[in-house]
ZATORKOL-144330 format. One record per residue: z, x, y negated of N, C-alpha, C in turn. Coordinates in Angstrom, 1 decimal, padded with zeros to 4 digits. Each point is the difference from the previous one (the first is absolute). Example, Ala and Ser with C-alpha at 12.3 -4.5 7.8 and 13.67 -1.06 7.14 Angstrom:
REM residues 2
R;nup;neast;nnorth;caup;caeast;canorth;cup;ceast;cnorth
R;007.8;013.2;005.7;000.0;-000.9;-001.2;000.0;000.9;-001.2
R;-000.7;-000.4;-001.1;000.0;000.9;-001.1;000.8;-000.8;-001.1
This chain:
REM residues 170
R;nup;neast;nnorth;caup;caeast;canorth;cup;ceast;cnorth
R;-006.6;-008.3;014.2;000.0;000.7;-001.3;-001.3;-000.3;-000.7
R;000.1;-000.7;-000.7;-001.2;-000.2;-001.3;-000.5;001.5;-000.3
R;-001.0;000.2;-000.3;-001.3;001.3;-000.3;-000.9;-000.7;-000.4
R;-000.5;-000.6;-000.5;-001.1;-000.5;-000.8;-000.3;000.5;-001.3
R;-001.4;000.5;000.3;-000.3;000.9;-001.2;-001.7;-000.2;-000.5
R;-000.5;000.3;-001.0;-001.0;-000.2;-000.6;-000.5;000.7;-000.8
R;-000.7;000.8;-000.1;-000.5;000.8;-001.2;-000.9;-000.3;-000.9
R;000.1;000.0;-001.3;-000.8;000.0;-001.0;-000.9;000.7;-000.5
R;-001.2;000.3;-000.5;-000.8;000.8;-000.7;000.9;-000.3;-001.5
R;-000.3;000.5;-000.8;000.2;-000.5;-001.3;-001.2;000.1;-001.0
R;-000.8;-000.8;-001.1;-001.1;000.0;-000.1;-000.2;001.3;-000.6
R;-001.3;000.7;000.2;-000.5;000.9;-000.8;000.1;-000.5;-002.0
R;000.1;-000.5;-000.1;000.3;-000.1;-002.0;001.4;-000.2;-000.1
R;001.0;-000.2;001.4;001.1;000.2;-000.8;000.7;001.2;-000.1
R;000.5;-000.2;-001.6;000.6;001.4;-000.4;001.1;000.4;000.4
R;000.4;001.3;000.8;001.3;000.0;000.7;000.8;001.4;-000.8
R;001.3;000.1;-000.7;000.7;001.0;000.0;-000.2;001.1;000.8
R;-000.9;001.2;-000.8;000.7;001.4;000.9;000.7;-000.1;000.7
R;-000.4;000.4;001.2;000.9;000.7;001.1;000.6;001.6;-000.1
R;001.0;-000.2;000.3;000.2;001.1;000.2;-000.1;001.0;001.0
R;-000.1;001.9;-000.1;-000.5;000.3;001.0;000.0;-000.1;001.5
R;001.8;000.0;-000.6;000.3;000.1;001.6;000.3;-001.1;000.8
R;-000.3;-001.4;-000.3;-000.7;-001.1;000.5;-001.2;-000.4;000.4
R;-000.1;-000.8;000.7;-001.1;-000.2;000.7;-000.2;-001.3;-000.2
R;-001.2;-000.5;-000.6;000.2;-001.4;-000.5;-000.2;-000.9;001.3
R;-000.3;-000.4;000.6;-000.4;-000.7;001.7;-000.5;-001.2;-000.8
R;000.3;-000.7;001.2;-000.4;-001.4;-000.5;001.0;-000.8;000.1
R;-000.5;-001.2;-001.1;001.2;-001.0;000.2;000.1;-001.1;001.1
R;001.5;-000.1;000.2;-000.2;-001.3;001.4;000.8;-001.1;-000.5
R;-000.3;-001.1;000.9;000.9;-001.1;-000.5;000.9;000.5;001.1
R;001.5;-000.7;-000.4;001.0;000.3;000.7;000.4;-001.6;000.2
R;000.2;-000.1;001.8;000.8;-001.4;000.4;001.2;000.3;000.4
R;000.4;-001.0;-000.4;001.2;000.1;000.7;000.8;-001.3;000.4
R;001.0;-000.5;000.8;000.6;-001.0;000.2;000.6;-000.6;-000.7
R;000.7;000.2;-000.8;000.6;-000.6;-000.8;-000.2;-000.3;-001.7
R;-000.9;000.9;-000.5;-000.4;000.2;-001.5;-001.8;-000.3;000.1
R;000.0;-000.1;-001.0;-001.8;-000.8;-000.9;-000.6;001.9;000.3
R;-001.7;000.0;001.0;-000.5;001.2;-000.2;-000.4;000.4;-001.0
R;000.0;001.3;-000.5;-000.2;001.0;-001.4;-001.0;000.9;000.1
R;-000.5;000.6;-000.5;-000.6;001.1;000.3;000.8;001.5;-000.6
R;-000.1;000.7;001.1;000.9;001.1;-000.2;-001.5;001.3;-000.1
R;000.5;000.4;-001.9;-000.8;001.2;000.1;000.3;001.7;000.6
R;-000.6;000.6;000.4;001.2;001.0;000.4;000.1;001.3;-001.4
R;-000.8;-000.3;-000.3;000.0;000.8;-001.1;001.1;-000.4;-001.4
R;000.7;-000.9;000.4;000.6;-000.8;-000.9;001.7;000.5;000.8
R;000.0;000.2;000.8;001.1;000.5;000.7;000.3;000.9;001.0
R;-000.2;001.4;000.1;-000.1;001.1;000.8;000.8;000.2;000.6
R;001.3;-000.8;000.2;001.3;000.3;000.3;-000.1;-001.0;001.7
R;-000.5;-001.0;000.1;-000.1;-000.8;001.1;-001.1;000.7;001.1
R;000.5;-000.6;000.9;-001.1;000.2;001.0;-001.4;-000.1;-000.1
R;-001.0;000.7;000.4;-001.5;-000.2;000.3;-000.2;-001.1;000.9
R;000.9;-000.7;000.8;000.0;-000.7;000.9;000.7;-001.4;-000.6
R;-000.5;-000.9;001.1;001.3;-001.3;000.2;001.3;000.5;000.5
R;001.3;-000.3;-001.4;000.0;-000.8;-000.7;-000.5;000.1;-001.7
R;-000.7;001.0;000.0;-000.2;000.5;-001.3;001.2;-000.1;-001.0
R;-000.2;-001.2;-001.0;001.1;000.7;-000.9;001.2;-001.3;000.1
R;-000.5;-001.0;000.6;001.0;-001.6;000.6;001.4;000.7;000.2
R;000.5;-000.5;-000.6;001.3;-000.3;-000.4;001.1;-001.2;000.5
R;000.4;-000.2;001.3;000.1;-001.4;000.8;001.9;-000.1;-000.7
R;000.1;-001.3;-000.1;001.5;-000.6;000.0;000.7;-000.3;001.1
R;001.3;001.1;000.4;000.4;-000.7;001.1;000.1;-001.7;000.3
R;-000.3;-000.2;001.1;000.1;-001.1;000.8;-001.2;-001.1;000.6
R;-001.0;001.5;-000.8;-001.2;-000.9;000.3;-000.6;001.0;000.6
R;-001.2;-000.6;001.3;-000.6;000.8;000.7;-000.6;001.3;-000.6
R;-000.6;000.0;-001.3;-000.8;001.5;-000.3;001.2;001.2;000.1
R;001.4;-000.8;-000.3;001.2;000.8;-000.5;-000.2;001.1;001.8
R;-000.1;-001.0;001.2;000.5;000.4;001.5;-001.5;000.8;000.6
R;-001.6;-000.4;-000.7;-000.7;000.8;000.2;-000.1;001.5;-000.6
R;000.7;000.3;-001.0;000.2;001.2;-000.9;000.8;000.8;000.7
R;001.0;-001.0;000.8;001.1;001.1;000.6;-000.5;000.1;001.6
R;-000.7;-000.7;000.3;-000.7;000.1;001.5;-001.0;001.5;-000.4
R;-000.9;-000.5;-000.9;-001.3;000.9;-000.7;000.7;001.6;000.6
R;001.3;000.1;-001.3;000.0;001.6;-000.2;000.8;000.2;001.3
R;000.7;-001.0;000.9;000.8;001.1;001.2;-001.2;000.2;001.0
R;-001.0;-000.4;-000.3;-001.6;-000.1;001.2;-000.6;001.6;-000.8
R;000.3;000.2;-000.8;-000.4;000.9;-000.4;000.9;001.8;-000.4
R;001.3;-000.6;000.6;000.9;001.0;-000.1;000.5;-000.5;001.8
R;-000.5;000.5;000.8;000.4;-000.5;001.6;001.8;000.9;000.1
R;-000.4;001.1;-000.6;000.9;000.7;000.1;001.7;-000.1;-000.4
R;000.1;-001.2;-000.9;001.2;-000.5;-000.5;000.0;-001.2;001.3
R;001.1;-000.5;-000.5;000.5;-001.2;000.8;-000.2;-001.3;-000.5
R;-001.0;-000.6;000.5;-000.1;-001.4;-000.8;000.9;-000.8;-000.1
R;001.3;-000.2;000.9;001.1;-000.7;-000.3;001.1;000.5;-001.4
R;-000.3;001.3;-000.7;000.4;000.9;-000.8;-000.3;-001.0;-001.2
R;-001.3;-000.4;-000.2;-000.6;-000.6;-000.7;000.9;-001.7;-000.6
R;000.0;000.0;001.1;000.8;-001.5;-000.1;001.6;000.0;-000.6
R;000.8;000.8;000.7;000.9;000.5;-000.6;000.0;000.3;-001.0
R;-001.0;000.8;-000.6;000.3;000.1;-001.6;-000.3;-001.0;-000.9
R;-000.8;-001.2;000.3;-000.5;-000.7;-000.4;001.0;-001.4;-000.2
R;001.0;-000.4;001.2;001.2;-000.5;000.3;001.4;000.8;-001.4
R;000.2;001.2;000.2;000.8;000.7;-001.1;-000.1;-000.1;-000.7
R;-001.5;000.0;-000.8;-000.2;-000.1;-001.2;000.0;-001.3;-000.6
R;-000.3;-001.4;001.3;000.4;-001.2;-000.8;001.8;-000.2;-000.1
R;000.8;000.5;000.7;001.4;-000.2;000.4;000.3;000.8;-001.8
R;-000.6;000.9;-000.7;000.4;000.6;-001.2;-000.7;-000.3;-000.9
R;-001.2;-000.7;-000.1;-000.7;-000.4;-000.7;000.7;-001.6;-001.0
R;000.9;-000.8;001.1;000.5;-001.3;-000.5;-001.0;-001.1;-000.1
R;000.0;-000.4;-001.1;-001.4;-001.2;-000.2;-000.8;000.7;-000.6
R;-000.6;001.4;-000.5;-000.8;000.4;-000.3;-001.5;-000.2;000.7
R;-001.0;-000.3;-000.3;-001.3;000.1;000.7;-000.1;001.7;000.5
R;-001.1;000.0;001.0;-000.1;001.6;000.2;-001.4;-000.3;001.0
R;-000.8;000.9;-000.3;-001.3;000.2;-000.2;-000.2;001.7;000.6
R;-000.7;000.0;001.3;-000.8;001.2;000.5;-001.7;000.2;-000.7
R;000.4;001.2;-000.3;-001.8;000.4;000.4;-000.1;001.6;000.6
R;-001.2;000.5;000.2;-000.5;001.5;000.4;-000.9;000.7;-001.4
R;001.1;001.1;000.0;-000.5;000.5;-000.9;-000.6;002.0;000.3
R;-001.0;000.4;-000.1;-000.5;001.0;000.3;000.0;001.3;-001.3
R;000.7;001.2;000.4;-000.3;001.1;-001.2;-001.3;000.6;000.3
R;-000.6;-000.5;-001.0;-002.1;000.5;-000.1;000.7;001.6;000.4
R;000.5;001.1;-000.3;-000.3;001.3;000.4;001.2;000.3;000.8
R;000.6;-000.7;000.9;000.9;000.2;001.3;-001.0;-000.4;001.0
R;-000.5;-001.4;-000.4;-000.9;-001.4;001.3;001.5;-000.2;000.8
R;001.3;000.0;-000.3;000.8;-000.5;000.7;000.3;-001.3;-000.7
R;000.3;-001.4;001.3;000.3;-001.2;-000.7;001.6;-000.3;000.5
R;000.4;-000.8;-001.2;002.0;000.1;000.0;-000.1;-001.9;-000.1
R;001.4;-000.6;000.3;-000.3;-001.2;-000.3;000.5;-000.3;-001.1
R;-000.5;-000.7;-000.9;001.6;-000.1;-001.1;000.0;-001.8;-000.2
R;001.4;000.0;000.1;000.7;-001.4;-000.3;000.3;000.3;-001.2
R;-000.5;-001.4;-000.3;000.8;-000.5;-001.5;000.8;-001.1;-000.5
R;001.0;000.4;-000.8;001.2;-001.2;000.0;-000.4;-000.4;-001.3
R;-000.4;-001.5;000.0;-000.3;-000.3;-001.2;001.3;-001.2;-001.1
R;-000.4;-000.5;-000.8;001.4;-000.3;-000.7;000.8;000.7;-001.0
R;-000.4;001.0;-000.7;000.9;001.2;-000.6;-000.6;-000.4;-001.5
R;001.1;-000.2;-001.0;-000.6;000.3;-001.2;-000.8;001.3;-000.6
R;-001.0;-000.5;-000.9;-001.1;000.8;000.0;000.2;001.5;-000.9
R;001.7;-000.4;-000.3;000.4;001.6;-000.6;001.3;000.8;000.9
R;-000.3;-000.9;001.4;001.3;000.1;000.7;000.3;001.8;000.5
R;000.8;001.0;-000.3;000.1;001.2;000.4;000.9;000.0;001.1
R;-000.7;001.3;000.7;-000.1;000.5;001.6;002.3;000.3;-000.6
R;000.5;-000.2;000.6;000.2;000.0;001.8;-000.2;-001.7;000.0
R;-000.7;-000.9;001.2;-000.1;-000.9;000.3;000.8;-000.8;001.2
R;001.4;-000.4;-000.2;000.7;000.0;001.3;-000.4;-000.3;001.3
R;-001.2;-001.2;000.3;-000.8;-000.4;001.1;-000.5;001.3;000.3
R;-000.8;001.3;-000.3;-000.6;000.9;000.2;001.3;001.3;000.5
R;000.7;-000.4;-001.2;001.2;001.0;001.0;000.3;-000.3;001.6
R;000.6;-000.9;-000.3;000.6;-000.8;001.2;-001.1;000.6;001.2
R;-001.2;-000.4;000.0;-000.8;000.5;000.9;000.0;001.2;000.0
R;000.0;000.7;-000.7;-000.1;001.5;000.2;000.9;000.4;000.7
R;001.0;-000.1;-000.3;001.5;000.2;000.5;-000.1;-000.4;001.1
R;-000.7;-000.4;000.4;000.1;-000.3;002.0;-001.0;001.2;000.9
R;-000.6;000.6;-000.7;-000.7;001.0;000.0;000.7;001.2;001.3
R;001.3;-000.4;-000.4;001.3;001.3;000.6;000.2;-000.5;001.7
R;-000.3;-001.5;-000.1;000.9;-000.8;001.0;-001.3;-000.8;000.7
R;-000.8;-000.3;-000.5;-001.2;-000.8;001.4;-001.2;000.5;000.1
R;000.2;000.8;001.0;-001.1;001.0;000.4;-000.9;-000.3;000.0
R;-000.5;-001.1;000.1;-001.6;-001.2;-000.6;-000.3;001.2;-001.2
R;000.9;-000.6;-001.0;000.0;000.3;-001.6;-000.5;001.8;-000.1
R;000.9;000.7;000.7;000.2;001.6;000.0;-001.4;-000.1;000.6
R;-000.7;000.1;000.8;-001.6;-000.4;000.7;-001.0;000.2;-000.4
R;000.2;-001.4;-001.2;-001.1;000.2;-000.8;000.3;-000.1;-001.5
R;000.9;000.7;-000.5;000.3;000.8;-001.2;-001.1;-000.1;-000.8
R;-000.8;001.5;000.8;-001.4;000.5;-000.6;-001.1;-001.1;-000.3
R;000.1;-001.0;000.5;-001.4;-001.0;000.3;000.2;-001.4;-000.6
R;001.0;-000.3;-000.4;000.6;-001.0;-000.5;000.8;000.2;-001.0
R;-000.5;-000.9;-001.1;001.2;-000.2;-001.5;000.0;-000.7;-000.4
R;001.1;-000.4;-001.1;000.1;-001.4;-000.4;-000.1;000.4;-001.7
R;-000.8;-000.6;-000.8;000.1;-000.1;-001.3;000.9;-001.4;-000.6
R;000.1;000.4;-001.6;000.2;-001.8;-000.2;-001.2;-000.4;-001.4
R;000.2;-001.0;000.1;-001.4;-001.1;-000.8;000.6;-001.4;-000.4
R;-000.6;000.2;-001.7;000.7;-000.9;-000.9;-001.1;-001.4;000.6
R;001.3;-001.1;-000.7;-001.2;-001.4;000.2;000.1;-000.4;001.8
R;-000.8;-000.7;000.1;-000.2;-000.4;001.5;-001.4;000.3;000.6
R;-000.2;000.1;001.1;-000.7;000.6;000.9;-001.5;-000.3;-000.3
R;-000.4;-001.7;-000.3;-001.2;-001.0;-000.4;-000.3;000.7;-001.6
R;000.9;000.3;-001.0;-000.6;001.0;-001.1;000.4;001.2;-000.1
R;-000.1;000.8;001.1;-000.5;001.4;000.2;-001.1;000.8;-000.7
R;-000.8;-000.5;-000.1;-001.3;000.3;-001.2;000.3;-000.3;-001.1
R;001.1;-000.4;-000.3;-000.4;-000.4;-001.1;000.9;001.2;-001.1
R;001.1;000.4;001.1;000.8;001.4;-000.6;-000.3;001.1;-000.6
R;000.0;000.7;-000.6;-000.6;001.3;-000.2;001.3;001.1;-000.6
């Protein structure tokens, strides 16, 4: 599992946005990863991700960062079933179709609990919820105890466009 990490100073004259209180600006790091160009990830720029590797990386299934993300959080949740993990991850391509789908770890700043959330990307950009790929998976929820498992710790969103112009959504 790739961890390669780096921290930056940022210079004293550069001007940075208020922080807010209840953030903590840290420092910035470059983030590597296997499969994507390294970035620097501010943390002050996203409170919601981990303090840690994988910070705020965002992997596409079928590429290794996708299987370190899901390695990452069951090493850090010992207490679920890491084969759980896979299963849902298998489900969710069997309902997904040809859609792309995309893990990352995302953290609530005043819980500090981290959930996984998958994203099914492909959806027009005015597309309204119910999303049949997302039902479909839900709906197994009743029936593969994987799924029932990790309910709480795993979700699936959907996301317009494709996976490569993700930034560029809003």
């Amino acid at each position: 599992m790739l961890q390669r990490i780096e921290f930056e100073d940022e210079p004293e004259e550069a001007a940075l946005a208020p922080v807010p209180e209840f953030l903590e600006p840290g420092r910035p790091v470059w983030v590597y990863s296997k499969s994507q160009k390294p970035y620097l990830y501010r943390p002050w720029m996203n409170p919601c991700s981990p303090g840690e590797w994988p910070y705020d990386l965002q992997a596409l299934r079928g590429t290794e960062d996708y299987e370190d993300i899901l390695e990452w959080y069951a090493q850090k949740h010992p207490h679920l079933l890491r084969e759980d993990f896979w299963v849902v991850d298998r489900e969710l391509a069997r309902c997904a179709g040809d859609r792309q789908i995309s893990v990352r770890v995302i953290q609530d700043p005043e819980e500090h609990n981290m959930d996984l959330q998958f994203t099914l990307f492909g959806y027009a950009p005015d597309a309204k919820y119910p999303h049949p790929e997302i039902e479909a998976f839900e709906a197994l929820h009743t029936t593969v105890p994987a799924i029932d498992r990790l309910w709480l710790v795993a979700f699936v969103r959907a996301w317009p466009g494709r996976f490569e112009d993700r930034h560029l959504v809003r």
